[in-house]
N, C-alpha and C positions, 0 to 999 in steps of 0.2 A: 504494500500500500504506500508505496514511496518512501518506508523508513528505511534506513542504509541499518545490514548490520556487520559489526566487524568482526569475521573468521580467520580464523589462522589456515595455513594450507590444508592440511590433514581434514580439519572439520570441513574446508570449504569441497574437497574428496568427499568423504564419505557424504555429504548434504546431495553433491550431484549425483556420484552413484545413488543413492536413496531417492531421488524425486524420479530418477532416470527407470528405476524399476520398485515403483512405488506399490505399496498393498504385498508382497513378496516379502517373509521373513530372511534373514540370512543370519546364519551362525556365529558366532563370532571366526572362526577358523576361515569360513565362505568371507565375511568381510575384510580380515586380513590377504586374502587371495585376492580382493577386486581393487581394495584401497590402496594398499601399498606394494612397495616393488617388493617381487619378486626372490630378488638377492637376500632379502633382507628378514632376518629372525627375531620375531618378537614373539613376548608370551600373550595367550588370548586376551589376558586381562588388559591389556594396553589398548585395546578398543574398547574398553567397559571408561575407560578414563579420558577418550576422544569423545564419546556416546556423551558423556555425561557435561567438557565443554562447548559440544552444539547444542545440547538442550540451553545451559546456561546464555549463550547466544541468542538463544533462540526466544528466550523467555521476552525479553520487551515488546516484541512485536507480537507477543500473544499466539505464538505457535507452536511451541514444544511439545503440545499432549498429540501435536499429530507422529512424531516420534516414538514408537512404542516398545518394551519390552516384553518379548514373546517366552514367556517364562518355561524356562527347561528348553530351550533352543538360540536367542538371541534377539536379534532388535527385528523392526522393519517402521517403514514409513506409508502414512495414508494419507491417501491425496485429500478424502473427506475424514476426516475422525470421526468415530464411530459417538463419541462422547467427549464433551468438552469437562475438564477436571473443575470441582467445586471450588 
């Protein structure tokens, strides 16, 4: 809605990937596979700590709940959220 928000590379990745295949749960294992290169080894939980400064991003412009955790599998993104949080 014309508010700018400001992401770091990695969140400004995983936001595209996620709008790009939106409503689609992915792993965290699957997100380390799509988000980041290839070469490179990181533990799962390193996208639990990416996941968590897009949400914070995400928070002003009133969008983070479309972000979701797919509990016992990993995150994914809705284009509509199913429910806006209280």
């Amino acid at each position: 809605h014309g508010t700018q928000i400001h992401l770091g590379p990695t969140e400004y990745r995983l936001l595209e990937f996620f709008m790009s295949h939106a409503g689609r749960a992915y792993s965290r294992g699957q997100l380390l596979d799509h988000v980041w290169s290839a070469n490179t080894y990181l533990e799962e939980r390193t996208v639990d700590v990416h996941i968590r400064r897009l949400r914070k991003a995400l928070e002003p412009v009133h969008i983070s709940h479309y972000l979701q955790t797919v509990r016992g599998h990993g995150y994914r993104f809705l284009a509509e959220p199913r429910s806006a949080p209280k």
